[in-house]
N, C-alpha and C positions, 0 to 999 in steps of 0.2 A: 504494500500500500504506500503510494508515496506520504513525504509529510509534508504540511501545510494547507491549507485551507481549499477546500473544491472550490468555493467559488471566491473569484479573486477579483471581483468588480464591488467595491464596495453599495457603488450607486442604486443596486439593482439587488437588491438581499431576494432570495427565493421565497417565494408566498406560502411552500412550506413548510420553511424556519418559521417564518412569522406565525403560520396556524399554531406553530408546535411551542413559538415561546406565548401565544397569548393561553393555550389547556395549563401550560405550567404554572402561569402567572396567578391564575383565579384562586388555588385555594393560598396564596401567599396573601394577595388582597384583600380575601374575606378577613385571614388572621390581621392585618393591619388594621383592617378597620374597627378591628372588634378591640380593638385597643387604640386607636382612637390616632392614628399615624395617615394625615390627613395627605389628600394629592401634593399638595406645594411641597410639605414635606419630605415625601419619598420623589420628586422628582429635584430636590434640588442635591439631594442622597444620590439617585440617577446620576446629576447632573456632575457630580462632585466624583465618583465614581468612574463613569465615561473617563473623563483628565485623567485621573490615576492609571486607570487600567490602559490608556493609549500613550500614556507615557510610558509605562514599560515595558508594555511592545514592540515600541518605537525606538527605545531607547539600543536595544541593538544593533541599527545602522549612527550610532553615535549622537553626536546633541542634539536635542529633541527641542526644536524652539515651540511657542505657544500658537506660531500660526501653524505648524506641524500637527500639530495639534486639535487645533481648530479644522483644517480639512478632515482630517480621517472621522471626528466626532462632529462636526456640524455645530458645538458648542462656542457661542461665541467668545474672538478671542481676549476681550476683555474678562470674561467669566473665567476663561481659562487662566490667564495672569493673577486674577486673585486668587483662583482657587489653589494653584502651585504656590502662590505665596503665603497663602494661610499653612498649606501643608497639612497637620493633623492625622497622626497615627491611629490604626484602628484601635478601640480599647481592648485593654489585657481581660482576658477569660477571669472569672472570681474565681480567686485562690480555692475555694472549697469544691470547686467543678472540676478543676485537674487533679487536687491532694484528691479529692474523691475516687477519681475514676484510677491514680494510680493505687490506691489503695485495694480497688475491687480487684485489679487487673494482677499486682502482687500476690493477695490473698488465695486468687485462683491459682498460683501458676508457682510462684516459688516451694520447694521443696519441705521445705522449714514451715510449709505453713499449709499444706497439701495433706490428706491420708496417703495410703499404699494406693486408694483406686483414683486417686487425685481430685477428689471432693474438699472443698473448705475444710479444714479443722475448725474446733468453736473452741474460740480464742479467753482464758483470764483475762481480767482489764492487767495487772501484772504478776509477773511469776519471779522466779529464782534466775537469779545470772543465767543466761545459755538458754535458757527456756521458752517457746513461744510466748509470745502475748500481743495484748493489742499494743498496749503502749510504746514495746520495743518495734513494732513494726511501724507506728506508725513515725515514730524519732528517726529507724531508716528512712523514710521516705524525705523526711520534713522536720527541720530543726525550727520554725516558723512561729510554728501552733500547736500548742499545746495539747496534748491526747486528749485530754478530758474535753477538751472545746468540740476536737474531732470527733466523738462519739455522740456528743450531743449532736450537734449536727446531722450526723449519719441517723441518729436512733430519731429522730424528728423527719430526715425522708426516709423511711420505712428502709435504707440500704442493708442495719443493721436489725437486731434484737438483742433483747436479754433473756438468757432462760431462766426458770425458776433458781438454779444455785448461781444467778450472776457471772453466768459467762456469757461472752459475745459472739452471736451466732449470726454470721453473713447469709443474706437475702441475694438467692441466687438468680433471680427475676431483677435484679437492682442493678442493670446497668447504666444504668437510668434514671437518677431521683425522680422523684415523681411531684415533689411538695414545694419545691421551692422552684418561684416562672425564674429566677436570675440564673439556675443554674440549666433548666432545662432551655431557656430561650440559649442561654451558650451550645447547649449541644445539638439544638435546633438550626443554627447557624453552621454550627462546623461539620456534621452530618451531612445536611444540605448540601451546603457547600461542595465537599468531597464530593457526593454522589453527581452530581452538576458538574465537576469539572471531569469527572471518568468521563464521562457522556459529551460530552465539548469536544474532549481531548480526543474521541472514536469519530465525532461528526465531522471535525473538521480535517483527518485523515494523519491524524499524527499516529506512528507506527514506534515499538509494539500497541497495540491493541490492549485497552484496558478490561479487564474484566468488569460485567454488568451484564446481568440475565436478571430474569422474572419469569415465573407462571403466571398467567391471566386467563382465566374464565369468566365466561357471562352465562346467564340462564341456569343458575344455583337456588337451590333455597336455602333459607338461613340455617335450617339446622346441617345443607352441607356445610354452607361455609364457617360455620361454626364446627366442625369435625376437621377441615383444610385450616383453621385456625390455631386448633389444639396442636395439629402435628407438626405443623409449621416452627411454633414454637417450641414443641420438642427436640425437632429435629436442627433448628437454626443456634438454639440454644449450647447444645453439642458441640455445633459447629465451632461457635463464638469462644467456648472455652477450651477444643482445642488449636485453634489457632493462635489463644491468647497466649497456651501454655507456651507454644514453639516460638511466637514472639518474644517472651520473657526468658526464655534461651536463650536465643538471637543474639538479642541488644546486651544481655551479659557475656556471650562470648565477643562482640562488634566494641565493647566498651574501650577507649582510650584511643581506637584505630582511628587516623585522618580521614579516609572514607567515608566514614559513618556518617555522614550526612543528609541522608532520606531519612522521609517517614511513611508510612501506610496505617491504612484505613480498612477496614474490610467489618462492612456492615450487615444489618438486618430487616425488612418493614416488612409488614404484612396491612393491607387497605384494602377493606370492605365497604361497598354502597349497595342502599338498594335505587334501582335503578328506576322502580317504576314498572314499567311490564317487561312484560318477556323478552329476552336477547337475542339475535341471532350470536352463533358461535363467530 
């Protein structure tokens, strides 16, 4: 497959693309507006967006002036000048959205903190020198914050639990807080994201070829797809944590190497509608 973009006219975007970015668009618009992120808003977001993203595009055939700029995006080039001049980085993810996820992602996958069939152990808040625990696990990860703040937090998004004799037993449906929108709009964005730029990066013919599949059926009734629901999650579930495991091999054997400069994503959704009547297949 060669790389770079099939169609190489900007002027003339295929009516395709367009159908396919306005199905995508809809249910990101309904969640805007259900939170109150108004047109002028999200278009000067667009707008601010466009500049960045064509600046560093762009920025590969060397200096990138604003009317450089202005051609490829249409955005005009005073907009452009200020908006490079304002600059502004995207905001940093909350601290307890990444200590989170490494903490689940740990939990699952290191060995010290694994059974024989590599299921979570359920963790003392602390133990004896050498001995699992939550607290010593959580001081590896993160010298920051305090375990006890960590727990709290955690046992507030359902990630964790306590059992009856006060040990901490990981929620293995928790990859995911569920309670708190700052930490899930983070993962809402970087999910997204990812999944978005696999699919970019196949459409517009960059080679290798990113992985991205789905099943899709129409013409279900709800208690199948409530049965394609269960397994789904059974089987996606597996998946998630062994790939986590071999990733947490990985990047501890990859540790201190100059190479080590990528990351990966490798995700999960399942989406149900009723559609109304009956589907052709």
């Amino acid at each position: 497959m060669a790389d770079g973009p099939i169609n190489n006219n900007p002027t003339t975007p295929p009516d395709f693309l367009l159908r396919a970015v306005s199905r995508l668009l809809r249910p990101l618009i309904r969640t805007l507006i259900a939170y109150g992120v108004t047109f002028p808003m999200l278009a000067e977001l667009l707008k601010r967006l466009y500049v960045t993203v064509a600046a560093e595009e762009l920025s590969n055939e060397g200096s990138v002036s604003d009317s450089r700029i202005s051609l490829a995006t249409r955005v005009h080039r005073k907009d452009v000048k200020r908006l490079r001049e304002e600059g502004g980085d995207m905001p940093l993810p909350p601290t307890m959205a990444t200590l989170g996820a490494q903490i689940v992602g740990h939990w699952l996958a290191a060995p010290e903190y694994t059974a024989a069939d590599g299921s979570p152990l359920v963790l003392p808040r602390q133990a004896e020198a050498g001995q699992p625990s939550f607290d010593m696990m959580v001081t590896s990860l993160s010298k920051d914050v305090r375990p006890r703040a960590v727990l709290d937090e955690l046992l507030h998004q359902e990630v964790v639990s306590m059992t009856a004799d006060k040990q901490i037993k990981l929620n293995l449906r928790a990859f995911i807080p569920r309670r708190d929108f700052e930490d899930m709009a983070y993962y809402f964005g970087r999910n997204l994201h990812d999944h978005m730029a696999a699919g970019s990066h196949n459409l517009t013919g960059d080679s290798p070829a990113l992985l991205e599949r789905s099943v899709c059926y129409n013409g279900l009734t709800p208690a199948s797809v409530g049965k394609l629901a269960r397994i789904s999650e059974e089987i996606g579930m597996a998946a998630l944590v062994e790939v986590n495991r071999q990733a947490h091999e990985l990047s501890q054997q990859d540790k201190d190497r100059k190479d080590a400069t990528e990351r990966m994503n490798f995700g999960l959704y399942f989406y149900q509608e009723d559609q109304g009547e009956p589907q052709d297949e």
